[in-house]
C-alpha positions as CSV (number, residue, x, y, z in Angstrom):
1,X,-1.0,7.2,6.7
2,X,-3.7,9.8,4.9
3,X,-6.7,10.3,6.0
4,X,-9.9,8.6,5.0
5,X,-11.7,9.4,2.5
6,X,-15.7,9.5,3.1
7,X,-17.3,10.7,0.1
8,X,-19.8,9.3,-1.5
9,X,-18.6,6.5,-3.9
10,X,-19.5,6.8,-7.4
11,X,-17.4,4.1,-9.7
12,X,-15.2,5.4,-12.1
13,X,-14.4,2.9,-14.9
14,X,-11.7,3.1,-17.3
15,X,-11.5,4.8,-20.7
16,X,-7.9,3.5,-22.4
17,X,-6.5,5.7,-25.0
18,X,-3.5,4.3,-27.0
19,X,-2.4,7.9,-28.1
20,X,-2.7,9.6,-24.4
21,X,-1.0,6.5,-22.7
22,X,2.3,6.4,-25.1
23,X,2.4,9.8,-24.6
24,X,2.5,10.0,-20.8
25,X,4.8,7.2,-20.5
26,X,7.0,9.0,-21.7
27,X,6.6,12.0,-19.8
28,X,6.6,9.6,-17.1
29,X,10.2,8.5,-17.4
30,X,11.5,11.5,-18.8
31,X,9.6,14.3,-16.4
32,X,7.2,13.0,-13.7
33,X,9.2,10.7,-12.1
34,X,12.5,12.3,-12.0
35,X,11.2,15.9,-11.4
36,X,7.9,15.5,-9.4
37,X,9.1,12.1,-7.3
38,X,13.0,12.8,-7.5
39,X,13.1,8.9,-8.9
40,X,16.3,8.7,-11.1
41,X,16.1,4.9,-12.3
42,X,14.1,2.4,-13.0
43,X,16.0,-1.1,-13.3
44,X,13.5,-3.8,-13.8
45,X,14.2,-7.6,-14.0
46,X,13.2,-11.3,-14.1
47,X,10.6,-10.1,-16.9
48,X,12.3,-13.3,-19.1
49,X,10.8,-15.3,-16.7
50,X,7.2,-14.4,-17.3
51,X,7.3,-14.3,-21.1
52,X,8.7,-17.7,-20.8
53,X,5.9,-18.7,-18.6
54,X,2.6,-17.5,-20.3
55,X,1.5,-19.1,-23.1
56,X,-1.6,-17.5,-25.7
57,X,-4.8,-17.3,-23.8
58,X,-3.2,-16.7,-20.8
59,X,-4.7,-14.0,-18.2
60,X,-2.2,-12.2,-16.2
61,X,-2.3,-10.6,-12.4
62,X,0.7,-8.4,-10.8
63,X,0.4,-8.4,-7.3
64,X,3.5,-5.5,-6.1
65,X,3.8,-4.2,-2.9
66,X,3.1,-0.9,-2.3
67,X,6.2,1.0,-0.4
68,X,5.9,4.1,-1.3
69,X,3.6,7.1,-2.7
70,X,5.5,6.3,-6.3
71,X,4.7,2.9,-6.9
72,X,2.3,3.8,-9.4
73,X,4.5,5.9,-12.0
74,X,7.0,3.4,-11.4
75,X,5.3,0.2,-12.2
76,X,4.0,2.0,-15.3
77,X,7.7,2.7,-16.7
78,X,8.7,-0.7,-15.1
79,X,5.2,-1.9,-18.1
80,X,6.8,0.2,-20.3
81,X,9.7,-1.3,-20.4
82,X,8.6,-4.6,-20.1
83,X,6.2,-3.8,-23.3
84,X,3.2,-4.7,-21.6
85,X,-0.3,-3.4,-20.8
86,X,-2.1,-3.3,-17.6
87,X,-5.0,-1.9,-15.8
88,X,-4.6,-0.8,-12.4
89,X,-7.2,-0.8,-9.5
90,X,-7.0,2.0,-7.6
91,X,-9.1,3.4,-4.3
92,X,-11.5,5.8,-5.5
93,X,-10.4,8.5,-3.2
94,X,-7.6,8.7,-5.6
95,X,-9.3,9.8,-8.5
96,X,-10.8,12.6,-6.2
97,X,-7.9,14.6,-5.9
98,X,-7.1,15.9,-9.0
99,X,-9.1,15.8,-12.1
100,X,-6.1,16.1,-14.7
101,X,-4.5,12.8,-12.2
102,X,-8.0,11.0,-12.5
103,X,-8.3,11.6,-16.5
104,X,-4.8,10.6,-17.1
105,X,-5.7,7.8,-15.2
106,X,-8.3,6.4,-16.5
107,X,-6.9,7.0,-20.3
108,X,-4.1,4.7,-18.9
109,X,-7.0,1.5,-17.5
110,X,-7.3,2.8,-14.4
111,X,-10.3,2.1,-12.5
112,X,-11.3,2.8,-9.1
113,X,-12.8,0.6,-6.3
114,X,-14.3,1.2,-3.2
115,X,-12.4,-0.4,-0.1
116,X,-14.7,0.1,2.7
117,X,-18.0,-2.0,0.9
118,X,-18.7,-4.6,-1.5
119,X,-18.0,-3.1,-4.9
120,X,-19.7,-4.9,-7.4
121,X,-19.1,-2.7,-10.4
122,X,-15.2,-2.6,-9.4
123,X,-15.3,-6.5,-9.0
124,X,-16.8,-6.8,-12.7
125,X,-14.7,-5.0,-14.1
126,X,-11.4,-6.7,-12.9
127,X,-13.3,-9.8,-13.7
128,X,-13.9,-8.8,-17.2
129,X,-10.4,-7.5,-17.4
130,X,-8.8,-11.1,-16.4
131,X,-11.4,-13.2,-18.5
132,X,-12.6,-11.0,-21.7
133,X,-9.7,-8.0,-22.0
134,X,-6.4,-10.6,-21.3
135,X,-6.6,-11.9,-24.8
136,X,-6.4,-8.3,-26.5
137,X,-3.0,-8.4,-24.0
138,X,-4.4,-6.5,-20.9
139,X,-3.2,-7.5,-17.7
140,X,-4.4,-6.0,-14.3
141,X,-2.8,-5.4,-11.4
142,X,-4.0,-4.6,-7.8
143,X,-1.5,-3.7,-5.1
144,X,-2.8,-6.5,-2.2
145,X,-1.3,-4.4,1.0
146,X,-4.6,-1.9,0.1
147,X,-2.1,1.0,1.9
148,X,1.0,3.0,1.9
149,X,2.6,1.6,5.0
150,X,6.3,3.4,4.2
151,X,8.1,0.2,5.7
152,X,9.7,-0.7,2.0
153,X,11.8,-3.7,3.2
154,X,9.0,-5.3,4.8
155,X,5.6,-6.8,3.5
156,X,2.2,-5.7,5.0
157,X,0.4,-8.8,5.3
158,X,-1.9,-8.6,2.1
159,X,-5.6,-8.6,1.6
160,X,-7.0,-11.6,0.2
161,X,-9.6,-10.4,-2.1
162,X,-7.2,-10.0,-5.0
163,X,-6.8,-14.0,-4.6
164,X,-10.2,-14.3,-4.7
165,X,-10.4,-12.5,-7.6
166,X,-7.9,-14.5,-9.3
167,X,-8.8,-18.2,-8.6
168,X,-12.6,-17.0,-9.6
169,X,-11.2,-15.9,-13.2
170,X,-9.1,-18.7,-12.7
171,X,-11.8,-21.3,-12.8
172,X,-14.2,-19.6,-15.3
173,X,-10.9,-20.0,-17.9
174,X,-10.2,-23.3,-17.2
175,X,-13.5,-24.5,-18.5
176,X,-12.0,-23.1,-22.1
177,X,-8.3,-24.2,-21.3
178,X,-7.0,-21.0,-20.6
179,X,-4.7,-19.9,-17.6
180,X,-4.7,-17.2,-14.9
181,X,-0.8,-16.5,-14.0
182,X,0.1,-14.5,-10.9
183,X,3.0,-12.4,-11.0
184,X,3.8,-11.2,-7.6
185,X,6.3,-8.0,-7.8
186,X,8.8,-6.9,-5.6
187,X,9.3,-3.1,-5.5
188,X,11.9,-1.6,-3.6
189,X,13.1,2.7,-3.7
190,X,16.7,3.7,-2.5
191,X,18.3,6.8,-1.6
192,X,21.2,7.3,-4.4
193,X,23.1,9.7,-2.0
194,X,24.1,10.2,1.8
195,X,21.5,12.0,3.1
196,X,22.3,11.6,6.6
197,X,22.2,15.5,7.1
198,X,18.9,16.5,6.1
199,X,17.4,13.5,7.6
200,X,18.9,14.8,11.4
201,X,17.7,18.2,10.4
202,X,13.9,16.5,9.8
203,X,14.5,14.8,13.0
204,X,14.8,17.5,15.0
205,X,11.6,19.7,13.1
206,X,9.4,16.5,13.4
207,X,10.6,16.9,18.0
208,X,10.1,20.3,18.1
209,X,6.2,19.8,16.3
210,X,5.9,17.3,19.2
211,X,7.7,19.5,22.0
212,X,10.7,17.2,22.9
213,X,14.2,17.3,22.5
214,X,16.6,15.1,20.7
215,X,20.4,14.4,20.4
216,X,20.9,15.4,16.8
217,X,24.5,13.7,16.9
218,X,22.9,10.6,18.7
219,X,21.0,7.4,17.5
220,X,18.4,8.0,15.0
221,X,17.0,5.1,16.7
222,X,16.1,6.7,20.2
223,X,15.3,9.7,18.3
224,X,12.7,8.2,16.3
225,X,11.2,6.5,19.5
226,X,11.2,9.6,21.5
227,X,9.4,11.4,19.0
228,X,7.0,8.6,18.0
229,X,6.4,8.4,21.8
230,X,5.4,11.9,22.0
231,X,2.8,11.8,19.7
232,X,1.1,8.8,20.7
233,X,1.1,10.0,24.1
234,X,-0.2,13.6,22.4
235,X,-2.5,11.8,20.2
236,X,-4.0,9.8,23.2
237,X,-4.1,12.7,26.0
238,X,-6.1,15.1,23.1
239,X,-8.6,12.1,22.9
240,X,-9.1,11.7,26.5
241,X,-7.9,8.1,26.5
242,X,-5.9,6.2,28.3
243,X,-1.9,5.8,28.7
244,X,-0.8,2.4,28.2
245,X,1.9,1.3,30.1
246,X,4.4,-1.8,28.4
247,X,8.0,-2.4,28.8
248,X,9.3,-2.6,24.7
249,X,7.9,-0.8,22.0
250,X,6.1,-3.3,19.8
251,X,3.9,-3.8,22.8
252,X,3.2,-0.4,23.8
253,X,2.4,0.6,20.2
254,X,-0.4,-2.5,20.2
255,X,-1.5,-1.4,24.1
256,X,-1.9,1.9,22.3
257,X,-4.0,1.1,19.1
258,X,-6.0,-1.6,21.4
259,X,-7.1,1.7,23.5
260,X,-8.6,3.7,20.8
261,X,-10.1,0.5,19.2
262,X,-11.7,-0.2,22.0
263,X,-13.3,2.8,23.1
264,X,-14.4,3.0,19.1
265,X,-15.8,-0.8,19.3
266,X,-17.7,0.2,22.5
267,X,-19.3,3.6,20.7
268,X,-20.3,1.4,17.7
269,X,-21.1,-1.5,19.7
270,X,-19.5,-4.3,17.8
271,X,-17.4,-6.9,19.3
272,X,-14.1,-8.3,17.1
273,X,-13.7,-11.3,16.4
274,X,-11.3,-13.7,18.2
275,X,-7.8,-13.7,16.4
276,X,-8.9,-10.6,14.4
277,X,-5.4,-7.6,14.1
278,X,-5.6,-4.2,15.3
279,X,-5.9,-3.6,11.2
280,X,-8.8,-6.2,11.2
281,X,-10.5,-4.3,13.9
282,X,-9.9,-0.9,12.1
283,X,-11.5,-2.5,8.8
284,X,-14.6,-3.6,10.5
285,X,-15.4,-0.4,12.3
286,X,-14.6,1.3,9.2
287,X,-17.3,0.4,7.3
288,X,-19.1,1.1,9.5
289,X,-18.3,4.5,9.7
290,X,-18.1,4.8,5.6
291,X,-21.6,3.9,5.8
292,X,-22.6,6.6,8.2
293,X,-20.8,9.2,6.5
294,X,-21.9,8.5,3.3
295,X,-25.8,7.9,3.8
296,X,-27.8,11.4,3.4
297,X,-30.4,9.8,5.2
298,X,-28.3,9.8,8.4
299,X,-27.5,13.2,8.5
300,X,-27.5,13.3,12.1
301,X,-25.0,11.4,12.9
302,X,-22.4,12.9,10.4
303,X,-20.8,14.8,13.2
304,X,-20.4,11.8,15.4
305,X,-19.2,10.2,12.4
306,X,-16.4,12.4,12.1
307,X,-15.2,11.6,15.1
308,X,-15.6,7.9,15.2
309,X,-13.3,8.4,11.6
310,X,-10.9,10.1,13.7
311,X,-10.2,7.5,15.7
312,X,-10.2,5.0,13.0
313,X,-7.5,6.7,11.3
314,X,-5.4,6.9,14.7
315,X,-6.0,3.5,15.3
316,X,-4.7,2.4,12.1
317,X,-1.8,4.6,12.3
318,X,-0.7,3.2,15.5
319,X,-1.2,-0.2,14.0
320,X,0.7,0.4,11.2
321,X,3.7,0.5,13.1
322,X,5.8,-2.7,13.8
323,X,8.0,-1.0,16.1
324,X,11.2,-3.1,15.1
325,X,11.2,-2.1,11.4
326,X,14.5,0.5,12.0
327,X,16.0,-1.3,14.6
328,X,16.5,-4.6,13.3
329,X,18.4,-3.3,9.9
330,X,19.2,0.5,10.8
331,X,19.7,1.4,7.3
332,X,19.5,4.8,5.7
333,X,16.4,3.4,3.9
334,X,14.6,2.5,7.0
335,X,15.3,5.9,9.0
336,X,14.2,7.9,5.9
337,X,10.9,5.6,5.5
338,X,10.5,6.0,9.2
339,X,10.8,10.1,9.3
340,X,8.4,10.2,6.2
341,X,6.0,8.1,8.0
342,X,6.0,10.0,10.9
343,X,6.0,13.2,9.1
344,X,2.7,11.9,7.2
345,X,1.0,10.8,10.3
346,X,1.0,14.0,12.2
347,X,0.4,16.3,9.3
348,X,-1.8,14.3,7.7
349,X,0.0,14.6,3.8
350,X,2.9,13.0,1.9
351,X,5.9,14.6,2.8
352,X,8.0,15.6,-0.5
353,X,10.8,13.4,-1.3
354,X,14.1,14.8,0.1
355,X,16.7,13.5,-2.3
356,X,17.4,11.6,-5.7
357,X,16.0,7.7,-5.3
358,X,16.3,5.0,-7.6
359,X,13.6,2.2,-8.2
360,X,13.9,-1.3,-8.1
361,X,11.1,-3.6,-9.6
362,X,11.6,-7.6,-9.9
363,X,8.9,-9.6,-11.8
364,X,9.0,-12.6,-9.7
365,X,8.2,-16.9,-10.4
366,X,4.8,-16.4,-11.6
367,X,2.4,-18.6,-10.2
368,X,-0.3,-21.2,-12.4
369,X,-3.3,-21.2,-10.5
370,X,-4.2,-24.4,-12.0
371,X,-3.1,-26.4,-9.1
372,X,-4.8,-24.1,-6.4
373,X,-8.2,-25.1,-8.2
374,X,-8.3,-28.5,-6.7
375,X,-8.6,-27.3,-2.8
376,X,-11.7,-28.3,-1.8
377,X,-12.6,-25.1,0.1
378,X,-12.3,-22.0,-1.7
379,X,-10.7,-20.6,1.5
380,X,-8.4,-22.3,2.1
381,X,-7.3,-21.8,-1.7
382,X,-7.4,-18.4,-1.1
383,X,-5.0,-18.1,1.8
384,X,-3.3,-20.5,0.6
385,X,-2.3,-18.6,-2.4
386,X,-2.5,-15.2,-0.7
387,X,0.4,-16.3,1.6
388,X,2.2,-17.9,-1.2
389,X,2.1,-14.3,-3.2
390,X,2.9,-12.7,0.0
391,X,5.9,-14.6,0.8
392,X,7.5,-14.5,-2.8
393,X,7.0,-10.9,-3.1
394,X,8.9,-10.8,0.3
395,X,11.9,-12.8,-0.9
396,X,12.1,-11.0,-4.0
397,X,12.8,-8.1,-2.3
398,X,15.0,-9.2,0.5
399,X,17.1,-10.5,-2.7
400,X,17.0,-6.6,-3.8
401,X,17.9,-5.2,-0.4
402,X,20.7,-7.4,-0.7
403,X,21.8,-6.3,-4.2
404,X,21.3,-2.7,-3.5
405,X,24.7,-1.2,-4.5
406,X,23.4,2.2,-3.4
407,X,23.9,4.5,0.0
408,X,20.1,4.3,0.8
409,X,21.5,0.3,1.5
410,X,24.1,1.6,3.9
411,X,23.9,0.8,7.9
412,X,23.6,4.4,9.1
């Protein structure tokens, strides 16, 4: 998981250019992605499905998941492909990175958004896309998990603001006849080779970093524990908090993020909310924090600041992890994701791919909103249909992971 980003937000709106987009797609498939992200393929299917389904008028939302650090080249070759146009919400801390990245963007219908506050301007403009823009052909998609969480075989439970979005377009068309579809999008990236080697020889880097030792010819399993172990307990000693103690791993990971949470909750005095994740609890103290670190006026507290986003970001890299994800399907996939994320969390930057990958993308049942208008209670509407997107996406790419013909597939 990257660090946050606490600049102060300034919204960057889209400028589409036919010329510049044709042209980068193409670099895209032909350079970029097999070059820069080492992604070989991109097969795409069930894209029959959707022309079938939307009908003139009709505004269109993908909703992928977001596995990897690639997803964004390689949904744009799987639109490519597909012959379709889209504009892509992005955090706004991506267009900060690199100005040639942001312009590129933005020439393709990128716009950024602001995840830590209410963006109005963001909100607008995916509104305007969905209920003015769809009839030039302009779809929009919005990658609900909000975050890189490198467990590809397994959905992050998604935000529900991009089913807000959706059934508020969705009843502004309806007044005129028109439609809002969801196309939920399963994306899934495998290793084309045996990679076992390199990935032992990244193990035992990633327990030297963390000064343990490993059995490079044992289970990647134990090794991944041990090291993962290591730095939790480094994390946590460097922070003077406490140890948790808990017999299995899922438990002890949650005793962990639960002790930086709430020491943070007690230095920003807020209380969570009953039934409310480790990630919920990171959100709320996080805008808290944006707002601190953003606000001139508070100076004074920048430097606290910093340190409350410190353990933010340690809290929500504990809670990111499931502590199951490789041992329930110890694939070649899942130990690679595993050693990336680890690898990411204690230096703080995407790792570089390690080998040749091939993508996967499946444009899944899309969904008419029509029906979810008649709930009575926009909330329940919303969750309704969030958990409906959430679980589709799933089974598309469970239906993937079972197709995949290549080694990343493999039990190790």
């Amino acid at each position: 998981m990257l660090d946050f980003a606490d600049q102060p937000y300034r919204f960057t709106p889209p400028a589409p250019n036919r010329l510049v987009a044709f042209i980068f797609k193409r670099l895209n498939y032909r350079w970029y992605l097999p070059r820069k992200q080492r992604i070989t393929s991109v097969t795409v299917s069930g894209r029959d499905e959707l022309i079938h389904a939307r009908r003139e008028g009709d505004a269109v939302l993908f909703l992928p998941n977001h596995p990897t650090h690639s997803d964004a080249a390689i949904f744009i070759e799987a639109q490519r492909q597909a012959g379709s146009r889209t504009r892509m919400m992005a955090a706004y801390d991506v267009f900060l990175r690199s100005r040639i990245d942001a312009w590129i963007m933005r020439k393709l219908g990128a716009f950024s958004v602001d995840r830590e506050g209410s963006d109005q301007r963001s909100m607008k403009e995916a509104m305007r896309t969905l209920t003015e823009l769809s009839q030039s052909g302009w779809a929009l998609t919005i990658f609900p998990e909000g975050n890189v969480y490198l467990e590809g075989e397994r959905v992050t439970p998604f935000n529900d603001g991009a089913s807000f979005l959706a059934l508020r377009a969705a009843k502004e068309l309806a007044e005129s006849g028109r439609r809002v579809l969801i196309v939920p999008v399963s994306i899934k990236v495998t290793h084309t080779t045996d990679q076992r080697s390199t990935l032992i020889q990244a193990l035992a880097r990633l327990a030297g970093e963390v000064g343990v030792t490993i059995d490079a010819q044992g289970s990647p399993i134990e090794a991944l524990k041990t090291i993962g172990l290591a730095a939790m307990h480094r994390n946590l000693k460097q922070r003077g908090l406490d140890q948790p103690q808990a017999e299995d791993l899922p438990t002890l990971i949650h005793a962990a993020a639960d002790a930086v949470l709430r020491d943070l909750e007690r230095k920003l005095d807020i209380t969570p909310k009953p039934g409310d994740t480790p990630i919920d609890r990171v959100r709320a103290a996080r805008r808290i924090i944006h707002e601190v670190r953003t606000d001139t006026d508070r100076a004074i507290d920048h430097a606290a600041a910093r340190v409350w986003a410190d353990q933010a970001m340690l809290a929500f890299r504990f809670a990111s992890y499931s502590g199951r994800y490789v041992g329930e399907r110890p694939t070649l996939d899942r130990v690679a994701e595993t050693i990336d994320k680890l690898d990411e969390d204690l230096h703080g930057r995407w790792p570089t791919p390690n080998a040749d990958r091939a993508a996967f993308v499946h444009f899944n049942t899309p969904i008419d909103l029509t029906s979810y208008l008649s709930e009575k209670r926009t909330r329940d509407a919303v969750r309704k249909l969030t958990a409906d997107c959430e679980a589709a996406v799933q089974a598309g790419l469970e239906a993937l992971c079972e197709s995949n013909p290549h080694e990343g597939g493999k039990p190790w």
